[in-house]
N, C-alpha and C positions, 0 to 999 in steps of 0.2 A: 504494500500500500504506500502509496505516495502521497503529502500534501503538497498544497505551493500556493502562494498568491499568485492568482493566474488572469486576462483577459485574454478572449478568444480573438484573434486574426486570421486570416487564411492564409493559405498557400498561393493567391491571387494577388491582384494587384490593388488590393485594398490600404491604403495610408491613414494611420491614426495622428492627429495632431500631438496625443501622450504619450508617454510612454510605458506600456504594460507590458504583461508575460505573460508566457502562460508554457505547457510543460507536455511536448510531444511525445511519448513512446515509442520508439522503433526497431525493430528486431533485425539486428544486418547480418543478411546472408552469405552465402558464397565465400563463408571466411574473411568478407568484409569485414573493417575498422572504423573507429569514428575517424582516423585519419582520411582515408577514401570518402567519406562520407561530407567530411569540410571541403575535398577540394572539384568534388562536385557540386557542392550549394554555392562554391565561390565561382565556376565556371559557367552556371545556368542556376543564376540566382530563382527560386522557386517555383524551381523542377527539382523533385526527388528521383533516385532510379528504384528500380522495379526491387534491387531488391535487398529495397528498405521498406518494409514491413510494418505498416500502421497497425499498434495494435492500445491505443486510448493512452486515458493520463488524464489529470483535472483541468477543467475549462473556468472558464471565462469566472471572473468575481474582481471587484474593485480592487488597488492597492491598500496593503492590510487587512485583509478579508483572507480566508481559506478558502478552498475547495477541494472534495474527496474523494479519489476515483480509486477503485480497485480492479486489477486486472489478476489473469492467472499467467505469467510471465515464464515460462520452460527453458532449461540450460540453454547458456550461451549468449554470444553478445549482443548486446542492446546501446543504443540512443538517445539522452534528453537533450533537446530542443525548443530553442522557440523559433519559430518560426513569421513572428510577427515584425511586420519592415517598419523600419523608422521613418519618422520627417520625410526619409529622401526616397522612400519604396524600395529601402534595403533592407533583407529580412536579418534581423538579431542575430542569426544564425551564423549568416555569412561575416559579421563583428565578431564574433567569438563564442556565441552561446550555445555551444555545443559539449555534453559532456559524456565520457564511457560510463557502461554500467555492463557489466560481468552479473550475469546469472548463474550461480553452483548449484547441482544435484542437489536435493535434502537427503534423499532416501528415501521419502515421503509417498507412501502410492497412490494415494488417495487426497485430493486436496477436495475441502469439505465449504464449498458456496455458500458465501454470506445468503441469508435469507431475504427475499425482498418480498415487498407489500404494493409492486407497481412495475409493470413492465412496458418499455417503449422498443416497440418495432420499426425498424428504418425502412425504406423501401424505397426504388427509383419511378417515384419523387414524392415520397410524402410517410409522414409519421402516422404510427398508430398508439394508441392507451389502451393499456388493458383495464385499466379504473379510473374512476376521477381522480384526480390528485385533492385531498382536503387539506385544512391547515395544521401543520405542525412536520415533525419530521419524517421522510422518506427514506429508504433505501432501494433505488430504482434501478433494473436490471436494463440492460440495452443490449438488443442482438440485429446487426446488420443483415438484413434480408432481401439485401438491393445487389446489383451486380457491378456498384462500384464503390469507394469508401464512403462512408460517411461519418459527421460528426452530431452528437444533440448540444445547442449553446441554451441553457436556460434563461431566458431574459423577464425581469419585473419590468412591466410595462406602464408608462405613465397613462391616466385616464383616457379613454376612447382611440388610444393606439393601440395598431396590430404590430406582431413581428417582424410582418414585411416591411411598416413601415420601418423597424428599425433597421431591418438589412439594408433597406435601400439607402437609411442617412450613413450607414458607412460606407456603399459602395460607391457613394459620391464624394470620401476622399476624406473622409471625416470631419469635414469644413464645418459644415453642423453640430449641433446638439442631439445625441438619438435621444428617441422618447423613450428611455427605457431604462433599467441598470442589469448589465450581467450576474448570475446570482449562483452557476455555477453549470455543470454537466461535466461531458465528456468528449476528448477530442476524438480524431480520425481512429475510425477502426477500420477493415480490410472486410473485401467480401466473406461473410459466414461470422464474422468476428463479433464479442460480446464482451462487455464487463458491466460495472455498476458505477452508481455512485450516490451520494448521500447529500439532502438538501432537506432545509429549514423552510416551512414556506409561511408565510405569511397572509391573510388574506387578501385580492385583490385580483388585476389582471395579471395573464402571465404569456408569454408565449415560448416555444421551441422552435429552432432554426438552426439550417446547416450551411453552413457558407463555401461549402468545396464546390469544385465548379465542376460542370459537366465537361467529360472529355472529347463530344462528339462536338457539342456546339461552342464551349466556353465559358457559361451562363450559370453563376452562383445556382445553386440547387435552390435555396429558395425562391428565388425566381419562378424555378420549373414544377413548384409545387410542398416545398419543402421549410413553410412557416405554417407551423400550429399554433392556433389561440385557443387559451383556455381560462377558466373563472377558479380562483381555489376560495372556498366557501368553509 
């Protein structure tokens, strides 16, 4: 389990005026290294290659704030990353923020799943619930059922905003104010991929959104269907 003050960004060409974090997972193959791994994000600044492995991590929450994603993480080496571009639409990454993480054997044969009380389904292009979400705390399962990555950004939404409207006030370069505050999820998982993660809710509006972009057209997923609104009561 990992925490991190984190806000979600994409791997697009989205520009935040501040500066956040937030904390990718990524499983490198092929006997890759994070060394290989830097000097590919420096040579096709946000293009990952194929096999770097999205497998989540905690999303989006203010500076000072937590978020708490749990994954089931198998020997071998891995990735944190942010992958969110600065001022200039340089991702963090490519600055330095890129760190190794070594996964050991336990012995363990059986690793025994946090229980959840709320499941969200990804799919290409749109989220499902298995329950309403009510107020107080979750522990929400997430399994990708779509045939390319995706991520859930939980977003608190300011009165009579949707999610989309907040994708769309960052894909416009974050000149604006989104109507919203990030409050926590889960970044990029791979197709088939799943973890969790653990959120406080308050009541009010709320929405889910994924900001990866479609490979065939280009086009943030939310865009193509991929902001849920919903009420926590």
């Amino acid at each position: 389990m990992i925490q991190a003050s984190a806000i979600e960004a994409v791997c697009s060409a989205l520009t935040l005026r501040i500066l956040f974090h937030h904390v990718q997972l990524l499983e490198l193959l092929e006997g890759k290294t994070t060394t290989d791994l830097q000097a590919v994000a420096n040579a096709a600044p946000g293009r990952l290659p194929a096999w770097a492995k999205f497998v989540g991590g905690p999303n989006a929450v203010l500076p000072g704030d937590q978020a708490t994603a749990t994954v089931d993480l198998p020997a071998g080496n891995y990735a944190l990353m942010c992958l969110i571009p600065d001022q200039t639409g340089v991702p963090h990454a490519v600055l330095g923020m890129v760190k190794p993480l070594i996964v050991t054997p336990t012995g363990i044969r059986k690793v025994v799943a946090l229980k959840s009380d709320v499941r969200v389904t990804q799919w290409d292009f749109a989220f499902s619930l298995s329950d309403p979400i009510t107020a107080g705390s979750h522990t929400i399962e997430v399994t990708n059922a779509g045939s390319q990555r995706h991520e859930v950004v939980v977003v608190k939404l300011a009165p009579g905003a949707t999610a989309k409207d907040f994708g769309a006030a960052l894909e416009q370069g974050g000149l604006g104010v989104p109507p919203g505050l990030p409050v926590g999820g889960i970044v990029g998982l791979e197709r088939g991929g799943h973890g969790t993660f653990t959120g406080h809710f308050v009541p009010g509006q709320y929405g889910l959104i994924c900001f990866f972009v479609d490979k065939k057209t280009g086009a943030p997923h939310f865009i193509k269907g991929m902001p849920l609104d919903f009420v926590v009561k």
